[in-house]
PyMOL Python script that loads the backbone (N, CA, C, O; Angstrom):
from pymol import cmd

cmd.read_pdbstr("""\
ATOM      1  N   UNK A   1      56.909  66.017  83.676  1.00  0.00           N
ATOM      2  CA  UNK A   1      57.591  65.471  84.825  1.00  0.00           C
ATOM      3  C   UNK A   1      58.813  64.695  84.376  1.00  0.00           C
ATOM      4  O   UNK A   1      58.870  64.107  83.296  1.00  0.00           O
ATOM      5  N   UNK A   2      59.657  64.726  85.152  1.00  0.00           N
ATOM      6  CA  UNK A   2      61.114  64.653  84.563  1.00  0.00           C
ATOM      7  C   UNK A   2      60.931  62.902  85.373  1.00  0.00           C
ATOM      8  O   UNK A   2      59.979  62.501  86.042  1.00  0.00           O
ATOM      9  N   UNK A   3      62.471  61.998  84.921  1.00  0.00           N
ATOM     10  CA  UNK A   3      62.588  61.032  85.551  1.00  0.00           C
ATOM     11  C   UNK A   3      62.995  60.908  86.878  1.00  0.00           C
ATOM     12  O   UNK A   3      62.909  59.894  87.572  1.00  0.00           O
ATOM     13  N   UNK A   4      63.468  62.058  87.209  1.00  0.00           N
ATOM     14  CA  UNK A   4      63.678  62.260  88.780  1.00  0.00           C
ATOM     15  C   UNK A   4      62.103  61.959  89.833  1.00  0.00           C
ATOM     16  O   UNK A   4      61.879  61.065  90.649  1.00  0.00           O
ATOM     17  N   UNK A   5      61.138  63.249  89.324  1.00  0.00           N
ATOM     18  CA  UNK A   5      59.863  63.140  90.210  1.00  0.00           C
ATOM     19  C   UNK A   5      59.333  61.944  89.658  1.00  0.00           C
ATOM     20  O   UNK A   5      58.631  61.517  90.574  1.00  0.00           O
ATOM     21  N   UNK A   6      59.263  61.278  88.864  1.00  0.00           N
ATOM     22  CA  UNK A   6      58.728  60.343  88.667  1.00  0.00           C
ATOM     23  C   UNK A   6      58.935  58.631  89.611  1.00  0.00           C
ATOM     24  O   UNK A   6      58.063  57.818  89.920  1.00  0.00           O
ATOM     25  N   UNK A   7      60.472  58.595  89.852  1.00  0.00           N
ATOM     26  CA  UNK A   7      60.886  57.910  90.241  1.00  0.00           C
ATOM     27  C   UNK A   7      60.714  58.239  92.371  1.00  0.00           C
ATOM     28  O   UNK A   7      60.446  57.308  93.131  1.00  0.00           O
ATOM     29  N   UNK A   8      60.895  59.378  92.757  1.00  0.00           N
ATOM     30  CA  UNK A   8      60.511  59.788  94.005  1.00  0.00           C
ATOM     31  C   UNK A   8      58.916  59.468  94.373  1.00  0.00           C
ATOM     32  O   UNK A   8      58.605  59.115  95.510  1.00  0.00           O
ATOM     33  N   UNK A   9      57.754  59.653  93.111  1.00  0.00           N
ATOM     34  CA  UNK A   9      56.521  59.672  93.085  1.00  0.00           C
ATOM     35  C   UNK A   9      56.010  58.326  93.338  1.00  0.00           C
ATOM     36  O   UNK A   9      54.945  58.137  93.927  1.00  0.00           O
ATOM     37  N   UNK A  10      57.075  56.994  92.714  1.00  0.00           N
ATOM     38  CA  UNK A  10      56.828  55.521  92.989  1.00  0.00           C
ATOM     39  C   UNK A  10      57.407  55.353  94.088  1.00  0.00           C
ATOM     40  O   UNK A  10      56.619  54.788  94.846  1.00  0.00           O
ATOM     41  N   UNK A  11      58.603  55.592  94.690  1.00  0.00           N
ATOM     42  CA  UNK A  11      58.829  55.470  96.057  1.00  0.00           C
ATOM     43  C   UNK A  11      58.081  56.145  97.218  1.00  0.00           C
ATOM     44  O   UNK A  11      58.530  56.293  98.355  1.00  0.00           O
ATOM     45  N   UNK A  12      56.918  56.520  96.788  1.00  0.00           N
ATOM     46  CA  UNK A  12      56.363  57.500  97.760  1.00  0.00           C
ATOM     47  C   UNK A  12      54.862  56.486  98.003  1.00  0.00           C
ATOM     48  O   UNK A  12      54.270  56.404  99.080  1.00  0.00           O
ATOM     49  N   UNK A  13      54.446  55.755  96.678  1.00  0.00           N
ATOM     50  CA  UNK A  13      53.364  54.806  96.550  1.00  0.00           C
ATOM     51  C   UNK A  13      53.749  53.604  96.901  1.00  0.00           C
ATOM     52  O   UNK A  13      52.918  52.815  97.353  1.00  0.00           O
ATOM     53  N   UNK A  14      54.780  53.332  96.788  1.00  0.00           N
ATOM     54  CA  UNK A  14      55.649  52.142  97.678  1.00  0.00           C
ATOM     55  C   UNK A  14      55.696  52.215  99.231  1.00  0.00           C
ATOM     56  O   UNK A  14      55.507  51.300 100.032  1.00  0.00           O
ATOM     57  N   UNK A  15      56.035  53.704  99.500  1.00  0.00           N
ATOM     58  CA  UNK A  15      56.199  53.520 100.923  1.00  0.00           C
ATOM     59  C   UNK A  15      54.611  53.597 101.388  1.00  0.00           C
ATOM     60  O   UNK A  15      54.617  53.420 102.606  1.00  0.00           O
ATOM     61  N   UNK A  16      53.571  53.744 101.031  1.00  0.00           N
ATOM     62  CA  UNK A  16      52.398  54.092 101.086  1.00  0.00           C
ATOM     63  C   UNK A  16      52.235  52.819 101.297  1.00  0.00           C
ATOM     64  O   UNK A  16      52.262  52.656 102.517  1.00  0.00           O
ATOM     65  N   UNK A  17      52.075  51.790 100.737  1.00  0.00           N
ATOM     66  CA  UNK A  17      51.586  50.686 100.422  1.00  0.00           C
ATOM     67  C   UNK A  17      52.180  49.487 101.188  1.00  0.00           C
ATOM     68  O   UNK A  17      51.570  48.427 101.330  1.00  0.00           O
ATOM     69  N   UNK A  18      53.647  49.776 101.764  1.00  0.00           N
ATOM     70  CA  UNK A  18      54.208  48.803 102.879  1.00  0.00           C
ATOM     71  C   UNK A  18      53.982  49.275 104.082  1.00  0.00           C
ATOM     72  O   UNK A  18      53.999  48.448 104.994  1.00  0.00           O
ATOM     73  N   UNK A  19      53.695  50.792 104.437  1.00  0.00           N
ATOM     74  CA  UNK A  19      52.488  51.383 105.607  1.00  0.00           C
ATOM     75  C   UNK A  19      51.694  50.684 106.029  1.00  0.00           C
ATOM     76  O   UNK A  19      51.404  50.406 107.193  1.00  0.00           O
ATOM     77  N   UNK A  20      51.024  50.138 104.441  1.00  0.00           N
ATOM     78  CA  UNK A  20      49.538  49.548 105.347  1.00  0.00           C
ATOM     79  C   UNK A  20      49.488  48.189 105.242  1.00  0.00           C
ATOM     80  O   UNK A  20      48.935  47.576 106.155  1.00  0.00           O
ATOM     81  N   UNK A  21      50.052  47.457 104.116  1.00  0.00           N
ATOM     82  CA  UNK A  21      50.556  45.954 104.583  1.00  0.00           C
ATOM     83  C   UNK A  21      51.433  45.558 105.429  1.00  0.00           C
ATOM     84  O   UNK A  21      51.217  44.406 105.803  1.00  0.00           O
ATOM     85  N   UNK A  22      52.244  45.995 105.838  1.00  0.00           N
ATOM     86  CA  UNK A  22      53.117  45.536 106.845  1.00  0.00           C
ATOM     87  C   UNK A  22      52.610  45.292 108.233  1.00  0.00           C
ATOM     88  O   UNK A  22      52.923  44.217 108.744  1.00  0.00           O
ATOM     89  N   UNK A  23      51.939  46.052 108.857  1.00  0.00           N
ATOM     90  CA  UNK A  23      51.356  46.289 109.711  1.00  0.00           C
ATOM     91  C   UNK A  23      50.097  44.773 109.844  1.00  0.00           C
ATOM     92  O   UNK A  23      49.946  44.010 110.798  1.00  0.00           O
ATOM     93  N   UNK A  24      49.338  44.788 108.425  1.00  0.00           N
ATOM     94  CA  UNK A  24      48.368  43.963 108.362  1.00  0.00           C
ATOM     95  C   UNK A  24      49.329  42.006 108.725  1.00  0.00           C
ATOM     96  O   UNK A  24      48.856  40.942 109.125  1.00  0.00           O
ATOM     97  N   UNK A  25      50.649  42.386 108.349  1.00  0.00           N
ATOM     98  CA  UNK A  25      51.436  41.091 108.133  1.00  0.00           C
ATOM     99  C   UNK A  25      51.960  40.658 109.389  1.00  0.00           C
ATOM    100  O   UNK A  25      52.308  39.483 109.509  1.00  0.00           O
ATOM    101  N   UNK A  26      52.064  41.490 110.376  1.00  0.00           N
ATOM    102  CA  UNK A  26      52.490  41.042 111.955  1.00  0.00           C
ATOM    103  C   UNK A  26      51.662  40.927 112.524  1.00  0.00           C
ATOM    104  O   UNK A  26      51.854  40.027 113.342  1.00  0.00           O
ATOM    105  N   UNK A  27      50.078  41.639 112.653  1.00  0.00           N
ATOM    106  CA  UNK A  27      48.997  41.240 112.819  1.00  0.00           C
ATOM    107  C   UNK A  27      48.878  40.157 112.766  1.00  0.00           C
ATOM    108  O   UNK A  27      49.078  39.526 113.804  1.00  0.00           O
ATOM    109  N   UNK A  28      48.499  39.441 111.549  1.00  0.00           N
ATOM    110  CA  UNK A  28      48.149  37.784 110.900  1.00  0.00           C
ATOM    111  C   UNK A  28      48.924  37.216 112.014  1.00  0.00           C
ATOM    112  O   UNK A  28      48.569  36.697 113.072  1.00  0.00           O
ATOM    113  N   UNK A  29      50.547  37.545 111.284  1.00  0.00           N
ATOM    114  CA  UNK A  29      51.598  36.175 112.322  1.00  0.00           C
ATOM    115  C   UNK A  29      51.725  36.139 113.699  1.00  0.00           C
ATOM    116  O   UNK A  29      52.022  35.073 114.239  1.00  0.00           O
ATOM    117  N   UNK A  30      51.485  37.476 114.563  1.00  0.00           N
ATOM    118  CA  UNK A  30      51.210  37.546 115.756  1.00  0.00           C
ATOM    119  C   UNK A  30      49.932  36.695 116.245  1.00  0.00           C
ATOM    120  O   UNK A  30      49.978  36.182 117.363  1.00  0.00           O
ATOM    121  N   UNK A  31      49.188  36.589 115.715  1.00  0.00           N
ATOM    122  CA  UNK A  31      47.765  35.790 116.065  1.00  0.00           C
ATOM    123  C   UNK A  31      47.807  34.362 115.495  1.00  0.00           C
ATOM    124  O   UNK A  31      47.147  33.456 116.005  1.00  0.00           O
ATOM    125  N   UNK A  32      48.507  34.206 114.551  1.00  0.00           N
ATOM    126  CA  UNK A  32      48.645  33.068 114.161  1.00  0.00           C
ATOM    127  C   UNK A  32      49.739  32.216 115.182  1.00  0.00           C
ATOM    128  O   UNK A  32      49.612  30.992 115.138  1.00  0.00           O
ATOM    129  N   UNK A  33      50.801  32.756 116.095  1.00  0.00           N
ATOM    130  CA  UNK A  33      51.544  32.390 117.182  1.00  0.00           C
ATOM    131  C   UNK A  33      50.515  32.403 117.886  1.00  0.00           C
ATOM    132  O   UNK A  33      50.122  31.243 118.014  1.00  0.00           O
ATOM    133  N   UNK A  34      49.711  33.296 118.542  1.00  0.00           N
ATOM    134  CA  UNK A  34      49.007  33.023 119.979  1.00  0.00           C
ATOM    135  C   UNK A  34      47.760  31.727 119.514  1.00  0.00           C
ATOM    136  O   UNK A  34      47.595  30.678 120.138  1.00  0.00           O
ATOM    137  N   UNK A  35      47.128  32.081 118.491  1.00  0.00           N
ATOM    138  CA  UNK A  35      45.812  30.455 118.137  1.00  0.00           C
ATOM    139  C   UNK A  35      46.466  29.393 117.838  1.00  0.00           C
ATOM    140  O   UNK A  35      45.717  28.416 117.851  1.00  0.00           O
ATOM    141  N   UNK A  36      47.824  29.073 117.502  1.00  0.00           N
ATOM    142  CA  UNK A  36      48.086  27.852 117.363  1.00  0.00           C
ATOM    143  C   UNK A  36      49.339  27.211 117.815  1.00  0.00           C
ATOM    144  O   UNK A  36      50.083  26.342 117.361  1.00  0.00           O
ATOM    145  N   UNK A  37      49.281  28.454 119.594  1.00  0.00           N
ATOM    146  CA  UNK A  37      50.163  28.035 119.778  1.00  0.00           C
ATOM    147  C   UNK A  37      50.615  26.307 121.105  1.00  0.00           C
ATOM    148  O   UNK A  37      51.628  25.945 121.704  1.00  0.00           O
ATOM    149  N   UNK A  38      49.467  25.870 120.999  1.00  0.00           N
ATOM    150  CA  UNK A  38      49.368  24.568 121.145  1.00  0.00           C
ATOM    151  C   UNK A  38      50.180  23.348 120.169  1.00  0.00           C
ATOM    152  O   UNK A  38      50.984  22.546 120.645  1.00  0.00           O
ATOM    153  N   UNK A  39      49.781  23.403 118.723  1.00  0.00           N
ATOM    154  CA  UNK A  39      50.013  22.845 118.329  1.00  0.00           C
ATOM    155  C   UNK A  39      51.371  23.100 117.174  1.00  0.00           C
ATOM    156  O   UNK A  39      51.665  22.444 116.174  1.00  0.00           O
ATOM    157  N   UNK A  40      52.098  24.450 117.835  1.00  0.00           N
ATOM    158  CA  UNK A  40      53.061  25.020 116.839  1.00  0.00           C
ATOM    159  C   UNK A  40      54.476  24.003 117.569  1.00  0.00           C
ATOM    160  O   UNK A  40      54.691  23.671 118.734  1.00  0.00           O
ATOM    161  N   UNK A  41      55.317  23.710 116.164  1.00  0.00           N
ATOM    162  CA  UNK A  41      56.673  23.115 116.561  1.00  0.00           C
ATOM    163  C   UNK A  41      57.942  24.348 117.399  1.00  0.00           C
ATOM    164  O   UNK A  41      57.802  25.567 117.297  1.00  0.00           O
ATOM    165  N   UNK A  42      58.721  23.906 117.924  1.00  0.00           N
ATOM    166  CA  UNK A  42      59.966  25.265 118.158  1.00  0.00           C
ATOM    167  C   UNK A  42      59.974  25.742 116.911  1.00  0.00           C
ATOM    168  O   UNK A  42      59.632  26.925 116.884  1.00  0.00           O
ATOM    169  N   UNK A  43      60.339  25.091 115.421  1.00  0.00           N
ATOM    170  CA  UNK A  43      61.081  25.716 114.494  1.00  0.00           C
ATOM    171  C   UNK A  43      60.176  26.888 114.097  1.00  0.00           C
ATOM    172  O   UNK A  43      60.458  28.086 114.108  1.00  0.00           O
ATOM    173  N   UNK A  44      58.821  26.182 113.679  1.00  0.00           N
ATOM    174  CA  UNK A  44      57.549  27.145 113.327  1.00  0.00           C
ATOM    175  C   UNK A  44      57.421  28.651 114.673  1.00  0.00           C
ATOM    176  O   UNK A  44      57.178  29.812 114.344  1.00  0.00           O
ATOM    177  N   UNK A  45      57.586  28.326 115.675  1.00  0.00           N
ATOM    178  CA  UNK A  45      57.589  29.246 116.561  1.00  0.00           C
ATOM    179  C   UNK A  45      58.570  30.287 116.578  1.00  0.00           C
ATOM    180  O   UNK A  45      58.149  31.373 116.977  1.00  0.00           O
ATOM    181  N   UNK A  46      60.001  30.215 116.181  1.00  0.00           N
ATOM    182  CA  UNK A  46      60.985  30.628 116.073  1.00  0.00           C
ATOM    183  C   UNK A  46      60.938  31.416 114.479  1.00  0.00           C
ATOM    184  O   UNK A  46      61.347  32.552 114.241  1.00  0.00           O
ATOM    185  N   UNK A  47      60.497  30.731 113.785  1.00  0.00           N
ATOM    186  CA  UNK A  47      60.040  32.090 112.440  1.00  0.00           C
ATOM    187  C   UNK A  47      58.995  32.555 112.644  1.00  0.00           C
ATOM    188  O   UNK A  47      58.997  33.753 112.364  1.00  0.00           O
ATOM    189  N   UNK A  48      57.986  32.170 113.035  1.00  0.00           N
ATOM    190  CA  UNK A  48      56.726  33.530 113.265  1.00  0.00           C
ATOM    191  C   UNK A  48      57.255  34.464 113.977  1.00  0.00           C
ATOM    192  O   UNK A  48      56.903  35.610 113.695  1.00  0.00           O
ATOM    193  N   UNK A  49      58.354  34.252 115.226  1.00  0.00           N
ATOM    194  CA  UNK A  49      58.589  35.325 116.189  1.00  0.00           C
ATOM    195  C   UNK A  49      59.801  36.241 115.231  1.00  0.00           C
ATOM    196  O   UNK A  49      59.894  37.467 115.302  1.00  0.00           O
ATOM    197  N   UNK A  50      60.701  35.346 114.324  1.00  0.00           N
ATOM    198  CA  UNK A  50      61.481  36.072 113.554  1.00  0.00           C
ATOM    199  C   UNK A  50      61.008  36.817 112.621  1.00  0.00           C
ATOM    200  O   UNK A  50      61.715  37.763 112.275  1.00  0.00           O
ATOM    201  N   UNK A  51      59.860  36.644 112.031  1.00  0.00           N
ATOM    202  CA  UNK A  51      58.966  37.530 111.463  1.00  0.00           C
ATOM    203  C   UNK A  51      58.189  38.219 111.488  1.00  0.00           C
ATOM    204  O   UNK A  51      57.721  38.864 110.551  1.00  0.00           O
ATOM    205  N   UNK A  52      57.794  38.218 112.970  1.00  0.00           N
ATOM    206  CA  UNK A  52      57.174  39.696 113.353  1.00  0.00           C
ATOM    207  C   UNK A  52      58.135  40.480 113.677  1.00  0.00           C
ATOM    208  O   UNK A  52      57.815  41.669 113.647  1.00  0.00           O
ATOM    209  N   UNK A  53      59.474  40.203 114.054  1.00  0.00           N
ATOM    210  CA  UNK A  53      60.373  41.164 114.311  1.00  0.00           C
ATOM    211  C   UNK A  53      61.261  41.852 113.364  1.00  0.00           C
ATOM    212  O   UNK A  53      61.919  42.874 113.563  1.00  0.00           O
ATOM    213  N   UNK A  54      61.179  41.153 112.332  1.00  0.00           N
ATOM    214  CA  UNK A  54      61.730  41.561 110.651  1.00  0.00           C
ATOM    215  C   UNK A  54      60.714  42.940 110.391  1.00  0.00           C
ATOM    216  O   UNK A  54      60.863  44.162 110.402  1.00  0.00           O
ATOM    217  N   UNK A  55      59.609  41.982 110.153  1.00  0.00           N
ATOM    218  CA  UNK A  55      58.222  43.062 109.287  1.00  0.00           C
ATOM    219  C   UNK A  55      58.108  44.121 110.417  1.00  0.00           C
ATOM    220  O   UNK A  55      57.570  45.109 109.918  1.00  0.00           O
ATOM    221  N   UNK A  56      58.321  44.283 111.418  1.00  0.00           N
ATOM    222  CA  UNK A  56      57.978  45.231 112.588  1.00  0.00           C
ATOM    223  C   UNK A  56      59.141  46.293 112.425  1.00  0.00           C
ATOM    224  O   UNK A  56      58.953  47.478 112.700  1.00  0.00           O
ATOM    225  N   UNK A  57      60.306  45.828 111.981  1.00  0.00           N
ATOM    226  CA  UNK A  57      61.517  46.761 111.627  1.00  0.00           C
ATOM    227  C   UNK A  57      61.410  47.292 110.724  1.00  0.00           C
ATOM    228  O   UNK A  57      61.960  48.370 110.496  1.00  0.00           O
ATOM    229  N   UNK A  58      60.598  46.626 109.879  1.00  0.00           N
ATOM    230  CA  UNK A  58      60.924  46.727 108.129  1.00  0.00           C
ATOM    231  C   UNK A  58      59.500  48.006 108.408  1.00  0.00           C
ATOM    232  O   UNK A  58      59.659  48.945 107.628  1.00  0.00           O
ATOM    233  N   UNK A  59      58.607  48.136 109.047  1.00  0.00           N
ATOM    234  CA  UNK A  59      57.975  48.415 108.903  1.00  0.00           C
ATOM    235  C   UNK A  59      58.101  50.159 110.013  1.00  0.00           C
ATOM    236  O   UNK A  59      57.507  51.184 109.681  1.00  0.00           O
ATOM    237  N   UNK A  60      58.763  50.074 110.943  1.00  0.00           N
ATOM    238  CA  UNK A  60      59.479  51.532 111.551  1.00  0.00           C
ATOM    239  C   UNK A  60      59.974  51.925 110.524  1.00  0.00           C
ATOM    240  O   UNK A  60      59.374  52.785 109.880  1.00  0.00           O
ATOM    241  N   UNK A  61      61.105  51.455 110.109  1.00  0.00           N
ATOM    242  CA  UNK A  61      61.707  51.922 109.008  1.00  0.00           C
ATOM    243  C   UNK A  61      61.400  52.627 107.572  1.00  0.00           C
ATOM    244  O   UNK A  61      61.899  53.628 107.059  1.00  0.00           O
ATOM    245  N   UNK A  62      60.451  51.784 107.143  1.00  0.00           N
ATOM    246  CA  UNK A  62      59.199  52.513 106.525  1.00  0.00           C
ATOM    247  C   UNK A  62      58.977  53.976 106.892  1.00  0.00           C
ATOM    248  O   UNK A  62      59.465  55.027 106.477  1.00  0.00           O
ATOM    249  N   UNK A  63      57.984  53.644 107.898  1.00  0.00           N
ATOM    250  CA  UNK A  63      57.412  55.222 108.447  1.00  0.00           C
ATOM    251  C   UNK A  63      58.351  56.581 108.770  1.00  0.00           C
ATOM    252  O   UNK A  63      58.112  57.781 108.635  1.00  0.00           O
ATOM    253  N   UNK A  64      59.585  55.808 109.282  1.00  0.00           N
ATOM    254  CA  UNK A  64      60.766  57.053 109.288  1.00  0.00           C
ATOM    255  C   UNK A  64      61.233  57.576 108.610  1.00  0.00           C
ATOM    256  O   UNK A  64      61.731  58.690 108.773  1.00  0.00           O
ATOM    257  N   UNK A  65      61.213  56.678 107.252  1.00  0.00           N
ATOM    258  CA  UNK A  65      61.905  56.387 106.024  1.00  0.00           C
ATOM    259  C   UNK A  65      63.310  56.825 106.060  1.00  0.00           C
ATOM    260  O   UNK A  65      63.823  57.834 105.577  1.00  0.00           O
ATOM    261  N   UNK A  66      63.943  55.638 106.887  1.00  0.00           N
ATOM    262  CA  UNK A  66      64.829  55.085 106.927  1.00  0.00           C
ATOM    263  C   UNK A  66      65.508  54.402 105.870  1.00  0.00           C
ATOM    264  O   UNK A  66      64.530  53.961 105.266  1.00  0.00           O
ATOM    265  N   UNK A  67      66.311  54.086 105.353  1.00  0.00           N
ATOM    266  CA  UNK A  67      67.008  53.416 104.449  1.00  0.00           C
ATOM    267  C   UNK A  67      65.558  52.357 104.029  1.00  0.00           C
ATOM    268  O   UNK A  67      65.314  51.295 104.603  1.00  0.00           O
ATOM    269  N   UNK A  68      64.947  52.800 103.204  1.00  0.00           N
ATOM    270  CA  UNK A  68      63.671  52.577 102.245  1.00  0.00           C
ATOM    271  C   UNK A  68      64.625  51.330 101.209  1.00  0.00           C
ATOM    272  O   UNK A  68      64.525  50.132 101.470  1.00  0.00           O
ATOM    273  N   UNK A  69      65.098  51.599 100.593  1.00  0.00           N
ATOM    274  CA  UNK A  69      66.112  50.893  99.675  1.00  0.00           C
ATOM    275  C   UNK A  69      66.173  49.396 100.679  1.00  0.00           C
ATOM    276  O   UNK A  69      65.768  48.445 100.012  1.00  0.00           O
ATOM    277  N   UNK A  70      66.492  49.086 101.787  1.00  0.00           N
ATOM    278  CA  UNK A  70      66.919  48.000 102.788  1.00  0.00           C
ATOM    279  C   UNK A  70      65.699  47.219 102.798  1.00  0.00           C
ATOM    280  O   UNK A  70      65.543  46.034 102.504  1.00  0.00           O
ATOM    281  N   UNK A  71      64.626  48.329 103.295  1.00  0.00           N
ATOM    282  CA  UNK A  71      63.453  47.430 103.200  1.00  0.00           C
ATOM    283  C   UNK A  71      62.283  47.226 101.758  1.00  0.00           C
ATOM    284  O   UNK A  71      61.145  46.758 101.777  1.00  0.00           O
ATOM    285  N   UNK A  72      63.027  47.738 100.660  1.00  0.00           N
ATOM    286  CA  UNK A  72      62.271  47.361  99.493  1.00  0.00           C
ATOM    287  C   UNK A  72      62.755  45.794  99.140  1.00  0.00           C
ATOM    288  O   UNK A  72      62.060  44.977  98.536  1.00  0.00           O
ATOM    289  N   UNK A  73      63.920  45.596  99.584  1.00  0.00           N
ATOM    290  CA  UNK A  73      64.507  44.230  98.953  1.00  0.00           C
ATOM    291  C   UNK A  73      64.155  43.640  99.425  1.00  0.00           C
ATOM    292  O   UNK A  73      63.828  42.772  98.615  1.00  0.00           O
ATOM    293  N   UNK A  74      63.747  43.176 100.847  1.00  0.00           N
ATOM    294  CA  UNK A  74      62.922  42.298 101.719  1.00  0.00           C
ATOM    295  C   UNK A  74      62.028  41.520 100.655  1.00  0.00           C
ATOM    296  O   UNK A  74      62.004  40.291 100.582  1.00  0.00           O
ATOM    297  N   UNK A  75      61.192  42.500  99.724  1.00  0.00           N
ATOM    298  CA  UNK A  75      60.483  42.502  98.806  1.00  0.00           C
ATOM    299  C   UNK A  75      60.394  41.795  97.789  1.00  0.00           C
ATOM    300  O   UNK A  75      59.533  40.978  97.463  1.00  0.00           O
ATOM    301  N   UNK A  76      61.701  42.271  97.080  1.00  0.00           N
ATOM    302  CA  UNK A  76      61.962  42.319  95.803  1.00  0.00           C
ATOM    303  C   UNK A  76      63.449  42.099  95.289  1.00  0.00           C
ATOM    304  O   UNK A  76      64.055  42.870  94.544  1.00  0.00           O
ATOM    305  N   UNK A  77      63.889  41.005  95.777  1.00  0.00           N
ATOM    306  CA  UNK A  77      65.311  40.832  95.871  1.00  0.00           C
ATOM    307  C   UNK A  77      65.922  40.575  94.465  1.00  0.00           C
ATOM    308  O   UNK A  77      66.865  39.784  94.433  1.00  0.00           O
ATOM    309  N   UNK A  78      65.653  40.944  93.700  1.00  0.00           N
ATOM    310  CA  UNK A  78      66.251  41.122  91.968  1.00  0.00           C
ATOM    311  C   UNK A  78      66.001  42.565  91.226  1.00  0.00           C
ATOM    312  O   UNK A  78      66.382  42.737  90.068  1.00  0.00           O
TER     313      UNK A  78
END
""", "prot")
cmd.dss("prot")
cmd.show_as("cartoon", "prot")
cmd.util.cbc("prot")
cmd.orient("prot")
């Protein structure tokens, strides 16, 4: 296997793997807005909602595989 398939073969276990965490990560913060949302500040409220709407993009994007590269850095920004 050449460095080409090799390198397509990790982006393929990558996109595999932000499939099924991503999904698990708006879950959490979505529920974590509705149980605490008594005692949540604006600011705290305003990034959980900015972050289900990040990971929810990041995460279409994914599945379409859409500019994959955009949402690996989310990630892995070095």
């Amino acid at each position: 296997m050449g460095l080409r398939e090799n390198a397509k073969s990790l982006d393929e276990l990558k996109r595999n793997i932000y499939s099924w965490i991503l999904p698990l990560i708006v879950l959490t913060l979505f529920l974590n807005t509705i149980l605490q949302k008594e005692s949540m500040t604006t600011l705290s409220g305003i990034v959980n909602i900015s972050l289900i709407v990040w990971f929810a993009i990041s995460w279409v994007m994914v599945q379409a595989k859409w500019s994959f590269r955009f949402t690996d850095l989310q990630f892995n920004p070095y």
